[in-house]
Every structure is written in structure tokens, then in C-alpha cells.
N, C-alpha and C positions, 0 to 999 in steps of 0.2 A: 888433704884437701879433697872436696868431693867434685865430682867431675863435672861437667858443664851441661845444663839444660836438667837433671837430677834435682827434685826436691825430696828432700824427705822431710816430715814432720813426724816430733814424737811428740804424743800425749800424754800427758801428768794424770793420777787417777782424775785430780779432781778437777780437771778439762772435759776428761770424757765423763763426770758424772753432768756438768754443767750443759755438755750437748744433748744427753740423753734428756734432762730435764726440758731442755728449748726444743727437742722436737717431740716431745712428750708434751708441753703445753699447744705446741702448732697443732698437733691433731687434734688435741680437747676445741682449741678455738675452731679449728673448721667444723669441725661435728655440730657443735654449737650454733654454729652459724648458718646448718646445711639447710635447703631449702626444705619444708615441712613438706609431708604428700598427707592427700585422702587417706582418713581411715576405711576399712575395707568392710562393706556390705552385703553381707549374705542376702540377696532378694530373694522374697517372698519369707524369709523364716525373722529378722532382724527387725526390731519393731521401733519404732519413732520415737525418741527419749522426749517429744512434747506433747504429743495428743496420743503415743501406747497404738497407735495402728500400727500395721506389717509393711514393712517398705517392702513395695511391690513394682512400681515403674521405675525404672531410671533414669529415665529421661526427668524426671522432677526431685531426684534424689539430693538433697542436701549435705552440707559438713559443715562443721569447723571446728581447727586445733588449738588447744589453748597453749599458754605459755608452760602448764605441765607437762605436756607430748598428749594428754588425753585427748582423743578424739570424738565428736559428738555427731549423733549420725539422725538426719533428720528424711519425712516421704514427703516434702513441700518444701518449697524455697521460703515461701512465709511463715512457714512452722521455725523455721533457722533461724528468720530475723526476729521473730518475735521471741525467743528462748535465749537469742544473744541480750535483747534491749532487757529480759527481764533478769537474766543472771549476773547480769554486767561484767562476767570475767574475762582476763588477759586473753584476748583471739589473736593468734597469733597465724592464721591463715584461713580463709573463707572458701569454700569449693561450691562450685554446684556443677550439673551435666549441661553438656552442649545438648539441646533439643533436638538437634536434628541426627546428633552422631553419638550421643548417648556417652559423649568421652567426658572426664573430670575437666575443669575449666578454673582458675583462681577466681573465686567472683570477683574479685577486686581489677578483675582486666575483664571481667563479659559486660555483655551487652544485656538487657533485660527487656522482655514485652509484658506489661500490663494490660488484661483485659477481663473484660465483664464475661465474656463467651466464651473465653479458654476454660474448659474444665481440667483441674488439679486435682491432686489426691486431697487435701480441707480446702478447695474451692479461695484459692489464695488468685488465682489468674494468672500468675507468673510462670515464666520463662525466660530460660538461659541461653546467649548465644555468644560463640566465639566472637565472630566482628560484629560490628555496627550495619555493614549491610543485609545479613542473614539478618538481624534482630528489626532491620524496616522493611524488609520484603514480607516478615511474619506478622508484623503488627497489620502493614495493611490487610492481610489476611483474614484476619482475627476483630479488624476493628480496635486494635489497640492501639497504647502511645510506650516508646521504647523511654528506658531510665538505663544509667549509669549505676553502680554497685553505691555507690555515697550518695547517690539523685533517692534511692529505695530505700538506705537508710532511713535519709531525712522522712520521705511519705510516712512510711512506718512511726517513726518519732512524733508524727502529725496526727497521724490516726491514732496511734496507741499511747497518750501523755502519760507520762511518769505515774501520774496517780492510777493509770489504770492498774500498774503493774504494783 
């Protein structure tokens, strides 16, 4: 008889093949599922895979990952959207820089200011801000009107219809 409070378990091979295989799946699903980051931009040498200029400010610097892991690295926020609407591939996460702190942001959570008088790297007007009140204290700056990541889709889908592309 074994003594009291004592567990012992014994494992059959094919118990412990059957674990190794369930935490051999656990890590593939998290990996899978980990959150995508920025590809990484060498400024001033790294060139714009829409319009071939040299990504050179950061604060206007672009991304997004597709469902492959490849990452596409753009010197405009508008240059992004317009390369997403015409490639149409699996994005699987959208980045652009906070304006003011030059840090990565998910576009899909910033803030955005449109305006005629911001100059961009192709003259898109856009900018990126973590919250909502950075992106209205800047608009009225600028004279602009602040969009949501889905509000800038849609504009873009407005100005650029399918046939342009």
C-alpha cells in the first residue's frame, strides 16, 4: 500500500507521446495566434514599395502584415491605403507612427487627421495619433477633420473606386 498524501503517476509511452504531441500543438496555436508587430524600416536607405521613394520621416511611416508574415513598408499613410485597396491581399495587421512620438500604433486603434495644409511625404494630408484627443487638438491646428482607421478606409474607397484600381 502506498502511503498517504503520495501520488505517483506512471506514463505508458504512448501517454507521453500523446502529451508531447498536446503541448507541441499548444505552442504552434499560440505562435499562430501571437500578436503580428511592425516590419522594421531602415530610414533614409528603405524605399516605399508604392511610389519607390526612400522612407525618410517617421512620423508618416506606414505598414501592414499580411496573412503570409510578409511585411509591406510604406513613407505615407496614403500610399498604405491605397496599395492595400489595390492589392487586395489578406492584412492581417495595419501600423502607422504616432505623429507626435514617432512610436508604431495598430492603425486599426489610432486616430487620424486629414488636412489640405499638412504636408506628407506624396502629399496624402494624413496623420496618425494614439488617442482621439491628440488627433483634435491637431486637426484644429492644421485645419483639419479627424477619421477613424474604417471612417479613412471608406474616404479612400470614395476617392479611389474599384475602376481606378
Amino acid at each position: 500500500m502506498r502511503p498517504a498524501g503520495r501520488f505517483t503517476i506512471v506514463f505508458k509511452p504512448l501517454q507521453r507521446l500523446v502529451i508531447v504531441l498536446l503541448l507541441l500543438l499548444t505552442a504552434c496555436g499560440a505562435s499562430a495566434s501571437a500578436e503580428s508587430s511592425p516590419p522594421k524600416i531602415h530610414y533614409g536607405e528603405d524605399v516605399c514599395e508604392f511610389c519607390g521613394m526612400i522612407i525618410s520621416e517617421e512620423r508618416f511611416a506606414a505598414a501592414f502584415v499580411t496573412g503570409d508574415g510578409h511585411g509591406h513598408i510604406y513613407d505615407d499613410i496614403g500610399d498604405m491605403v491605397e496599395a492595400h485597396l489595390q492589392l487586395q491581399e489578406d492584412v492581417t495587421a495595419f501600423f502607422v507612427h504616432d505623429h507626435e512620438h514617432e512610436s508604431w500604433v495598430r492603425a486599426e486603434e489610432a486616430y487620424f487627421v486629414h488636412s489640405e495644409d499638412l504636408p506628407t511625404p506624396m502629399l496624402s494630408g494624413l496623420a496618425a495619433f494614439t488617442t482621439e484627443e491628440s488627433a483634435q487638438v491637431f486637426a484644429a491646428k492644421v485645419d483639419g477633420r479627424t477619421l477613424t482607421f474604417d471612417a479613412l478606409l471608406a474616404y479612400y474607397q470614395e476617392k479611389f473606386p474599384p475602376s481606378v484600381f
